[in-house]
C-alpha positions in Angstrom: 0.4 60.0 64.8 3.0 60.8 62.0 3.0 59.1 58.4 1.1 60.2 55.4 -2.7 59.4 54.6 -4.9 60.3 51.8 -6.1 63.5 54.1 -2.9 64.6 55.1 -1.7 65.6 51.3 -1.5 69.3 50.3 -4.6 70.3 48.8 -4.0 70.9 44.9 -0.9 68.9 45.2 0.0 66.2 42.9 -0.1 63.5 46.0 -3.8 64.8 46.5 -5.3 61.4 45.6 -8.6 62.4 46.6 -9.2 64.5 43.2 -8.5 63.4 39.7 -5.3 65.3 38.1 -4.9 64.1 34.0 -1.5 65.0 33.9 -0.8 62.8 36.7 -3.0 60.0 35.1 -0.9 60.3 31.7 1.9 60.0 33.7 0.9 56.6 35.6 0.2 54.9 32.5 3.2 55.8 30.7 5.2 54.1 33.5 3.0 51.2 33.2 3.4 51.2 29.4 7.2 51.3 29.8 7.3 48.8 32.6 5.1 46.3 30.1 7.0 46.9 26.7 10.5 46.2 28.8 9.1 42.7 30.1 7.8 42.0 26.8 11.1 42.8 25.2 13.3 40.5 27.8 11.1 37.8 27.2 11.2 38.4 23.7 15.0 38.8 23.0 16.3 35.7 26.1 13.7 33.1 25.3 14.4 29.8 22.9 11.0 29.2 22.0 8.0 28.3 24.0 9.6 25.8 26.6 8.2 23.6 29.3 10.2 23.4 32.0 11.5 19.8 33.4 10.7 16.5 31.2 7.5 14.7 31.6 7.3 11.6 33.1 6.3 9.7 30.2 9.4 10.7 28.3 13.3 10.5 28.6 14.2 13.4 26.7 12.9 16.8 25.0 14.4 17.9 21.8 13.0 21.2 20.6 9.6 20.6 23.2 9.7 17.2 21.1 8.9 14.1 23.8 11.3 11.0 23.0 9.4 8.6 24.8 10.2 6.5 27.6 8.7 3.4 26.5 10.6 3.6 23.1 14.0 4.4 24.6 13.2 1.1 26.8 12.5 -1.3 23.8 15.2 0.5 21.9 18.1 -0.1 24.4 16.6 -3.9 24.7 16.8 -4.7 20.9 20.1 -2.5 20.3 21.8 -4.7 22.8 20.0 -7.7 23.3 19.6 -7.3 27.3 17.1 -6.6 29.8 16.8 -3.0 30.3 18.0 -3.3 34.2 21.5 -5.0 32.5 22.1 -2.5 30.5 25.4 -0.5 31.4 25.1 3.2 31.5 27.2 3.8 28.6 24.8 1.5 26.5 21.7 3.8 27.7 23.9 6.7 27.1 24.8 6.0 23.5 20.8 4.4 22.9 19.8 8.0 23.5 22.6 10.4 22.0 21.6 8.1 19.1 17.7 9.1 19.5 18.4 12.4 19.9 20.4 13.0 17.4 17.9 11.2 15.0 14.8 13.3 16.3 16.9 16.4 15.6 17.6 14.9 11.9 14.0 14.4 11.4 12.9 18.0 12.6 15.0 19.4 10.3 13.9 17.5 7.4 10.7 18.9 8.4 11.8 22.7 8.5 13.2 21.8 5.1 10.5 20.0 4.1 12.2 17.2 2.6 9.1 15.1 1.5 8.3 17.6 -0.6 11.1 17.1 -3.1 12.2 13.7 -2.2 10.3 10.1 -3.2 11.6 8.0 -1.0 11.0 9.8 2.1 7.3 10.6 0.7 6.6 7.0 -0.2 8.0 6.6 3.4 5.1 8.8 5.0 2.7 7.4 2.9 3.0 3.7 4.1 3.4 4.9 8.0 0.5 7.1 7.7 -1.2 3.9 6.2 0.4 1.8 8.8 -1.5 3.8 11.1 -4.7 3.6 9.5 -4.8 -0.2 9.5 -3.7 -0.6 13.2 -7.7 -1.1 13.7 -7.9 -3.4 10.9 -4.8 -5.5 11.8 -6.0 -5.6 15.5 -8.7 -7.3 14.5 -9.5 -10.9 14.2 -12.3 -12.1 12.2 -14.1 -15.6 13.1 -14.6 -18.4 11.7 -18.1 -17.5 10.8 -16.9 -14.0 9.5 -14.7 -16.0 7.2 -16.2 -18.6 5.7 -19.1 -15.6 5.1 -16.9 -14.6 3.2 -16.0 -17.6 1.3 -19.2 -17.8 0.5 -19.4 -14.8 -1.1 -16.3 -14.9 -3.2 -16.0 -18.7 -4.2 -14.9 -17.3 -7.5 -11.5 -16.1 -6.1 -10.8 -19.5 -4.8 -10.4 -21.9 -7.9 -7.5 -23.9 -9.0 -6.7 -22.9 -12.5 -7.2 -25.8 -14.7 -3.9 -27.5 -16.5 -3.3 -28.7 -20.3 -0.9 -30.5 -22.1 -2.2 -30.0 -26.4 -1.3 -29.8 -29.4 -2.4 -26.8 -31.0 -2.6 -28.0 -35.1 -3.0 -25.4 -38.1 -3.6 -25.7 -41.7 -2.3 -22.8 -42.7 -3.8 -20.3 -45.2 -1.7 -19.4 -48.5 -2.3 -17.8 -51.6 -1.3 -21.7 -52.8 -3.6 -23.1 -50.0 -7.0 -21.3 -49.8 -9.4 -21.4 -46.7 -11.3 -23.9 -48.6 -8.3 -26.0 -48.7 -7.3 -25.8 -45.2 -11.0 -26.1 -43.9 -11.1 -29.8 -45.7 -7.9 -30.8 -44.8 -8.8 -30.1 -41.0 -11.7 -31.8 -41.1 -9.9 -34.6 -42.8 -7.2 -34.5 -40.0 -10.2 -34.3 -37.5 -11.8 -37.4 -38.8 -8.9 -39.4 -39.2 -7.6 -38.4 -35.1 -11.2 -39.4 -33.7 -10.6 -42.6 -35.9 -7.7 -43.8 -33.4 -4.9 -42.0 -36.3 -1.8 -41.6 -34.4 -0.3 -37.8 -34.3 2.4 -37.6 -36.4 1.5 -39.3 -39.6 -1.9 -37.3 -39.5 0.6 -34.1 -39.1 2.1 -35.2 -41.9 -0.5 -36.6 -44.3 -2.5 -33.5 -43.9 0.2 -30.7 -44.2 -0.7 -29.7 -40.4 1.7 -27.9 -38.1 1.9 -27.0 -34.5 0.7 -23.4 -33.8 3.8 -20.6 -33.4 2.0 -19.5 -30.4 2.8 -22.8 -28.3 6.7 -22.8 -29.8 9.8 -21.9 -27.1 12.8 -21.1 -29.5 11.5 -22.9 -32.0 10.3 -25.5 -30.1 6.8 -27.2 -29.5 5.7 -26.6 -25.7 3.9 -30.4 -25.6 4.4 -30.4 -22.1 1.6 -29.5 -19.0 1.2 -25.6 -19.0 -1.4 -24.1 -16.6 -4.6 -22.6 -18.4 -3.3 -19.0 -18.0 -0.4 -19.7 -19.7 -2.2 -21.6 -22.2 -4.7 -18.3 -22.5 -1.6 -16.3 -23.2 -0.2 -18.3 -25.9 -2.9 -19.4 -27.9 -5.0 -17.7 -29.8 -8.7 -16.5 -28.1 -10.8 -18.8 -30.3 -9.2 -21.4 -29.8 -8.8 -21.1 -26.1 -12.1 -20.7 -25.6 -12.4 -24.5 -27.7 -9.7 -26.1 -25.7 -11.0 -25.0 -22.1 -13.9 -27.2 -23.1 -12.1 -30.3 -23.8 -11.5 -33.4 -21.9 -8.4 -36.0 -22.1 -8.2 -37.6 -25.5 -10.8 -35.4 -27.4 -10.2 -33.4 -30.4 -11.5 -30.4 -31.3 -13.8 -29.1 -34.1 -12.3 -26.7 -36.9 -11.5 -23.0 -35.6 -11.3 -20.1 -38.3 -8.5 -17.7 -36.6 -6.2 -15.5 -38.8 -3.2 -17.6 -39.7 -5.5 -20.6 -40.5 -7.8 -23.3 -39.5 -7.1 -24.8 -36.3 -7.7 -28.3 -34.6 -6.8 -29.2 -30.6 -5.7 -32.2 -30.0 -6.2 -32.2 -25.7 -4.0 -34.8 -24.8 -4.1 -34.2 -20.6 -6.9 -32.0 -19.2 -7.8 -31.3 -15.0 -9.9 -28.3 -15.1 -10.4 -25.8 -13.0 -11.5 -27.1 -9.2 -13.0 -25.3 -6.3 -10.9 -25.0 -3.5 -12.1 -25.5 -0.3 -12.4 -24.2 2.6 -10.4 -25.5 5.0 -7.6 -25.2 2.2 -7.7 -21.4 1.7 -8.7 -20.5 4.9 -5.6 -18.6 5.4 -6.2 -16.9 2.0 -9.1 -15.9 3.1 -7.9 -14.5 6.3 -5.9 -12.1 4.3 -8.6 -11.3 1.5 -10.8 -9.9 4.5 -8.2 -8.0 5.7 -7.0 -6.5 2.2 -10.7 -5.2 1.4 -11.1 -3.9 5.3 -8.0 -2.1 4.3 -8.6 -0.7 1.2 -12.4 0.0 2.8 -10.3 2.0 5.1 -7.9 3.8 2.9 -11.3 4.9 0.3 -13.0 6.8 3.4 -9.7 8.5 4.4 -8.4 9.8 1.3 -12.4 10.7 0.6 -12.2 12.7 4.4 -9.1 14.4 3.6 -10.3 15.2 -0.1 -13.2 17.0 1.9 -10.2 19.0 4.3 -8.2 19.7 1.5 -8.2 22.6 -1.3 -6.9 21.2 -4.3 -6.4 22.9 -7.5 -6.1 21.1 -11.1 -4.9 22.5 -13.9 -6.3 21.6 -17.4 -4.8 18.7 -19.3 
Protein backbone atom coordinates (compact mmCIF):
# COMPACT_ATOMS: atom_id res chain seq x y z
CA UNK A 1 0.00 0.00 0.00
CA UNK A 2 1.91 3.23 -1.00
CA UNK A 3 1.20 6.84 0.65
CA UNK A 4 2.64 8.21 3.76
CA UNK A 5 1.40 7.44 7.46
CA UNK A 6 2.56 8.53 10.74
CA UNK A 7 4.85 5.06 10.83
CA UNK A 8 6.18 5.30 7.59
CA UNK A 9 8.33 8.68 8.40
CA UNK A 10 12.12 8.55 8.84
CA UNK A 11 12.96 8.14 12.32
CA UNK A 12 14.56 11.48 13.62
CA UNK A 13 13.17 13.21 10.73
CA UNK A 14 11.30 16.36 10.88
CA UNK A 15 7.95 14.56 9.47
CA UNK A 16 8.42 12.05 12.50
CA UNK A 17 5.18 13.27 14.08
CA UNK A 18 5.28 10.66 16.57
CA UNK A 19 8.06 12.61 18.80
CA UNK A 20 7.97 16.17 19.83
CA UNK A 21 10.79 18.33 17.86
CA UNK A 22 10.75 22.41 19.35
CA UNK A 23 12.18 23.66 16.42
CA UNK A 24 9.54 22.29 14.37
CA UNK A 25 6.88 23.58 17.05
CA UNK A 26 8.39 27.25 16.80
CA UNK A 27 8.19 26.89 13.33
CA UNK A 28 4.27 25.90 13.23
CA UNK A 29 3.25 28.67 15.24
CA UNK A 30 5.10 31.24 13.49
CA UNK A 31 3.17 30.32 10.33
CA UNK A 32 0.11 30.47 12.26
CA UNK A 33 1.13 33.91 13.71
CA UNK A 34 1.80 35.22 10.22
CA UNK A 35 -1.30 33.65 8.66
CA UNK A 36 -3.36 35.54 11.77
CA UNK A 37 -1.67 39.04 11.67
CA UNK A 38 -2.26 39.03 7.57
CA UNK A 39 -6.15 38.36 8.07
CA UNK A 40 -6.21 40.82 10.77
CA UNK A 41 -4.42 43.34 8.66
CA UNK A 42 -6.84 42.84 5.35
CA UNK A 43 -9.71 43.28 7.45
CA UNK A 44 -8.21 46.04 9.03
CA UNK A 45 -6.99 48.24 6.13
CA UNK A 46 -10.49 47.10 3.36
CA UNK A 47 -13.18 47.39 5.91
CA UNK A 48 -15.56 50.79 6.32
CA UNK A 49 -16.59 50.24 9.67
CA UNK A 50 -18.46 47.50 11.40
CA UNK A 51 -21.15 46.80 8.64
CA UNK A 52 -24.26 44.58 8.54
CA UNK A 53 -24.74 43.23 5.41
CA UNK A 54 -28.28 43.75 3.52
CA UNK A 55 -30.98 46.29 5.11
CA UNK A 56 -33.44 45.09 7.71
CA UNK A 57 -36.73 44.67 7.08
CA UNK A 58 -37.99 47.24 9.23
CA UNK A 59 -35.99 49.97 7.41
CA UNK A 60 -35.56 51.50 3.83
CA UNK A 61 -32.23 52.53 4.06
CA UNK A 62 -28.82 52.35 6.18
CA UNK A 63 -26.69 55.38 6.42
CA UNK A 64 -23.45 54.77 8.33
CA UNK A 65 -25.32 51.25 10.00
CA UNK A 66 -27.97 54.13 10.84
CA UNK A 67 -31.69 52.48 10.12
CA UNK A 68 -34.03 55.17 8.26
CA UNK A 69 -37.12 53.49 8.97
CA UNK A 70 -39.67 52.13 6.86
CA UNK A 71 -42.61 53.34 8.59
CA UNK A 72 -41.23 57.05 8.53
CA UNK A 73 -40.25 56.99 4.83
CA UNK A 74 -44.07 55.83 4.38
CA UNK A 75 -45.72 58.80 6.32
CA UNK A 76 -43.07 61.02 4.90
CA UNK A 77 -43.77 60.40 1.23
CA UNK A 78 -47.68 60.59 2.18
CA UNK A 79 -47.46 64.13 3.86
CA UNK A 80 -44.64 65.48 1.30
CA UNK A 81 -47.03 64.81 -1.46
CA UNK A 82 -50.39 64.49 -0.28
CA UNK A 83 -51.03 60.83 -1.77
CA UNK A 84 -51.44 57.40 -0.74
CA UNK A 85 -48.19 55.75 -0.54
CA UNK A 86 -49.26 53.09 -3.47
CA UNK A 87 -49.86 56.56 -5.78
CA UNK A 88 -46.83 57.74 -5.24
CA UNK A 89 -44.60 57.79 -8.51
CA UNK A 90 -41.14 56.43 -8.18
CA UNK A 91 -39.52 59.68 -8.68
CA UNK A 92 -41.51 61.08 -5.66
CA UNK A 93 -40.22 57.94 -3.38
CA UNK A 94 -36.93 58.56 -4.91
CA UNK A 95 -36.54 62.22 -4.02
CA UNK A 96 -38.55 61.45 -0.32
CA UNK A 97 -35.53 59.40 0.41
CA UNK A 98 -32.33 61.14 -1.21
CA UNK A 99 -33.98 63.89 0.92
CA UNK A 100 -33.80 61.49 4.18
CA UNK A 101 -30.63 60.41 3.56
CA UNK A 102 -29.06 63.23 3.01
CA UNK A 103 -30.68 64.73 6.28
CA UNK A 104 -29.59 61.61 8.48
CA UNK A 105 -26.07 62.20 7.04
CA UNK A 106 -26.43 66.09 8.16
CA UNK A 107 -27.36 65.07 11.59
CA UNK A 108 -24.49 62.52 12.04
CA UNK A 109 -22.15 64.90 11.35
CA UNK A 110 -23.43 67.43 13.61
CA UNK A 111 -22.94 64.80 16.00
CA UNK A 112 -19.13 64.03 15.14
CA UNK A 113 -18.90 67.72 15.50
CA UNK A 114 -20.80 67.95 18.26
CA UNK A 115 -22.83 70.85 17.40
CA UNK A 116 -25.11 71.08 20.51
CA UNK A 117 -22.33 71.69 22.36
CA UNK A 118 -21.67 75.20 21.08
CA UNK A 119 -24.93 75.93 19.47
CA UNK A 120 -28.41 77.02 21.54
CA UNK A 121 -30.72 76.40 19.29
CA UNK A 122 -29.94 72.96 18.39
CA UNK A 123 -29.53 72.32 22.34
CA UNK A 124 -32.82 73.88 23.21
CA UNK A 125 -33.80 71.57 20.29
CA UNK A 126 -32.65 68.26 22.18
CA UNK A 127 -33.89 69.37 25.22
CA UNK A 128 -37.67 69.67 24.20
CA UNK A 129 -37.48 66.23 22.11
CA UNK A 130 -35.78 64.47 24.92
CA UNK A 131 -38.75 65.99 26.99
CA UNK A 132 -41.15 65.20 24.21
CA UNK A 133 -40.15 61.72 24.93
CA UNK A 134 -40.48 61.75 28.42
CA UNK A 135 -44.14 62.88 28.36
CA UNK A 136 -45.26 60.33 25.64
CA UNK A 137 -46.61 58.38 28.93
CA UNK A 138 -48.11 61.32 30.39
CA UNK A 139 -49.76 62.61 27.14
CA UNK A 140 -51.02 58.97 26.36
CA UNK A 141 -52.89 59.15 29.20
CA UNK A 142 -56.39 60.12 29.93
CA UNK A 143 -57.46 60.96 33.23
CA UNK A 144 -61.40 60.46 34.29
CA UNK A 145 -63.73 62.29 35.23
CA UNK A 146 -63.26 61.30 38.83
CA UNK A 147 -59.43 61.82 38.48
CA UNK A 148 -60.33 65.30 37.56
CA UNK A 149 -62.69 66.77 39.51
CA UNK A 150 -60.18 65.00 42.45
CA UNK A 151 -58.36 67.33 41.48
CA UNK A 152 -60.60 70.24 41.51
CA UNK A 153 -61.13 69.50 44.69
CA UNK A 154 -57.89 69.89 45.73
CA UNK A 155 -56.92 73.04 44.01
CA UNK A 156 -60.23 75.22 44.01
CA UNK A 157 -57.86 78.04 44.73
CA UNK A 158 -56.46 77.93 41.05
CA UNK A 159 -59.95 78.21 39.74
CA UNK A 160 -61.37 81.73 40.76
CA UNK A 161 -62.48 84.60 38.62
CA UNK A 162 -60.47 87.64 39.60
CA UNK A 163 -62.70 90.15 40.98
CA UNK A 164 -63.31 93.64 38.88
CA UNK A 165 -63.37 97.44 40.11
CA UNK A 166 -64.25 100.59 38.79
CA UNK A 167 -62.91 103.54 41.95
CA UNK A 168 -61.80 106.38 42.63
CA UNK A 169 -58.72 106.27 44.45
CA UNK A 170 -58.87 110.01 46.54
CA UNK A 171 -55.63 111.55 48.37
CA UNK A 172 -55.12 114.44 50.58
CA UNK A 173 -51.93 114.93 50.05
CA UNK A 174 -49.20 115.68 52.62
CA UNK A 175 -47.10 119.06 52.36
CA UNK A 176 -44.92 120.94 54.46
CA UNK A 177 -48.10 123.62 54.02
CA UNK A 178 -50.61 120.67 54.61
CA UNK A 179 -49.50 118.38 57.58
CA UNK A 180 -50.82 114.84 58.23
CA UNK A 181 -53.12 116.27 60.74
CA UNK A 182 -54.54 118.41 58.02
CA UNK A 183 -54.99 115.82 55.51
CA UNK A 184 -56.32 113.15 58.09
CA UNK A 185 -59.37 115.76 58.95
CA UNK A 186 -60.00 116.72 55.62
CA UNK A 187 -60.44 112.93 54.70
CA UNK A 188 -62.51 112.26 57.23
CA UNK A 189 -64.49 115.28 56.34
CA UNK A 190 -64.63 114.18 52.60
CA UNK A 191 -65.61 110.64 54.07
CA UNK A 192 -68.50 111.97 56.01
CA UNK A 193 -69.81 114.22 53.59
CA UNK A 194 -69.56 111.06 50.51
CA UNK A 195 -71.61 108.56 53.02
CA UNK A 196 -73.93 111.70 53.39
CA UNK A 197 -75.22 111.26 49.61
CA UNK A 198 -72.30 114.34 48.51
CA UNK A 199 -71.76 113.96 45.00
CA UNK A 200 -67.93 113.36 43.75
CA UNK A 201 -66.78 116.28 42.33
CA UNK A 202 -67.71 119.08 44.63
CA UNK A 203 -66.47 116.95 47.68
CA UNK A 204 -63.01 116.65 45.33
CA UNK A 205 -63.11 119.99 45.35
CA UNK A 206 -64.31 121.43 48.68
CA UNK A 207 -61.85 119.24 50.37
CA UNK A 208 -58.65 119.72 48.27
CA UNK A 209 -58.76 115.82 47.31
CA UNK A 210 -57.19 114.43 44.15
CA UNK A 211 -57.19 111.23 42.30
CA UNK A 212 -54.22 109.02 43.18
CA UNK A 213 -51.09 109.08 40.36
CA UNK A 214 -51.16 105.47 40.61
CA UNK A 215 -54.62 105.12 38.73
CA UNK A 216 -53.59 108.05 35.99
CA UNK A 217 -52.91 106.88 32.04
CA UNK A 218 -50.94 109.99 30.58
CA UNK A 219 -52.21 112.05 32.80
CA UNK A 220 -55.44 110.76 32.88
CA UNK A 221 -57.80 109.14 35.64
CA UNK A 222 -58.37 105.33 34.80
CA UNK A 223 -62.34 105.57 36.18
CA UNK A 224 -63.13 102.90 34.13
CA UNK A 225 -63.63 98.79 35.16
CA UNK A 226 -60.02 97.36 35.65
CA UNK A 227 -59.62 93.76 36.81
CA UNK A 228 -58.26 93.38 40.55
CA UNK A 229 -54.77 92.54 39.37
CA UNK A 230 -54.44 95.45 37.67
CA UNK A 231 -55.94 97.34 40.28
CA UNK A 232 -53.18 95.53 42.76
CA UNK A 233 -50.52 96.80 40.43
CA UNK A 234 -51.54 100.33 40.40
CA UNK A 235 -52.53 101.16 43.76
CA UNK A 236 -50.79 101.32 46.57
CA UNK A 237 -50.80 97.88 49.00
CA UNK A 238 -52.74 99.51 51.86
CA UNK A 239 -55.11 100.65 50.11
CA UNK A 240 -55.68 97.61 48.03
CA UNK A 241 -56.04 95.62 50.70
CA UNK A 242 -59.11 98.40 51.79
CA UNK A 243 -60.66 98.39 48.45
CA UNK A 244 -60.81 94.46 47.87
CA UNK A 245 -63.15 94.65 50.82
CA UNK A 246 -65.57 97.00 49.46
CA UNK A 247 -68.90 96.61 47.83
CA UNK A 248 -70.75 98.95 45.18
CA UNK A 249 -71.37 102.41 46.50
CA UNK A 250 -69.29 102.25 49.81
CA UNK A 251 -66.49 104.36 50.81
CA UNK A 252 -63.64 103.68 52.44
CA UNK A 253 -62.11 104.60 55.87
CA UNK A 254 -58.93 106.86 55.93
CA UNK A 255 -55.54 105.01 54.75
CA UNK A 256 -52.10 106.46 56.00
CA UNK A 257 -49.70 105.52 52.79
CA UNK A 258 -46.68 107.73 51.89
CA UNK A 259 -47.88 110.46 49.66
CA UNK A 260 -50.98 110.98 51.94
CA UNK A 261 -54.21 110.01 53.42
CA UNK A 262 -56.28 108.05 51.22
CA UNK A 263 -60.11 107.48 50.76
CA UNK A 264 -61.89 104.70 48.07
CA UNK A 265 -64.69 105.68 46.68
CA UNK A 266 -65.88 101.85 45.06
CA UNK A 267 -68.15 102.78 42.59
CA UNK A 268 -68.67 99.07 40.75
CA UNK A 269 -67.51 95.92 42.62
CA UNK A 270 -67.99 91.82 41.45
CA UNK A 271 -65.54 90.06 43.48
CA UNK A 272 -63.80 87.25 42.97
CA UNK A 273 -66.14 84.03 42.14
CA UNK A 274 -65.49 80.34 42.10
CA UNK A 275 -65.46 78.81 38.94
CA UNK A 276 -67.02 75.74 38.50
CA UNK A 277 -66.49 72.78 37.41
CA UNK A 278 -68.07 72.05 34.51
CA UNK A 279 -66.51 75.53 33.40
CA UNK A 280 -62.80 74.69 33.83
CA UNK A 281 -62.99 71.32 33.27
CA UNK A 282 -60.74 71.66 30.35
CA UNK A 283 -58.36 73.70 32.58
CA UNK A 284 -58.24 71.24 34.64
CA UNK A 285 -57.52 68.64 32.06
CA UNK A 286 -54.33 70.46 31.42
CA UNK A 287 -53.31 71.39 35.17
CA UNK A 288 -53.15 67.42 35.63
CA UNK A 289 -51.19 66.98 32.87
CA UNK A 290 -48.69 70.05 33.57
CA UNK A 291 -47.92 68.67 37.19
CA UNK A 292 -47.68 64.81 35.82
CA UNK A 293 -45.18 66.48 33.58
CA UNK A 294 -43.19 68.39 35.63
CA UNK A 295 -43.61 65.15 38.30
CA UNK A 296 -41.91 63.47 35.40
CA UNK A 297 -39.18 65.81 34.43
CA UNK A 298 -38.08 66.22 38.67
CA UNK A 299 -37.35 62.26 38.77
CA UNK A 300 -35.43 62.31 35.44
CA UNK A 301 -33.17 65.15 35.87
CA UNK A 302 -32.89 63.62 39.75
CA UNK A 303 -31.89 59.98 37.79
CA UNK A 304 -29.51 61.49 35.54
CA UNK A 305 -28.04 63.80 38.40
CA UNK A 306 -27.33 60.26 40.01
CA UNK A 307 -25.58 58.97 36.36
CA UNK A 308 -23.82 62.00 35.98
CA UNK A 309 -20.35 63.46 37.33
CA UNK A 310 -20.70 67.05 37.60
CA UNK A 311 -18.09 69.40 38.72
CA UNK A 312 -18.92 73.10 40.09
CA UNK A 313 -16.63 75.54 40.46
CA UNK A 314 -16.82 78.17 43.32
CA UNK A 315 -18.86 81.33 42.76
Amino acid sequence: MSGLSLNSATPGSATDFTRVYPRRSLVLLAIGAIAGIVIAGYGLFTARGTRVHGVPPEAIALVNQRPILRSDFITQVQTQYSVRFADATPDERRKVLDDMIGEEMMVQRGLEVDLPSFDPDVRSMLVAGVELQLFADVLAQKPTEADLQIYYNAHRDKYIRDGVMQLRDLVAAISPLHALGDAQRDAADAITALRQGGQLDPVIAQFNLADSRRLMDSGHVDVGEVFDFAARARLDPAVFAVARTLTSGQVSDPVVAADGVHLVVMVKRLPPAQRSFAEVSNEVWRDVNEDAKRAVRANNLKFLRSKADIQVAAP
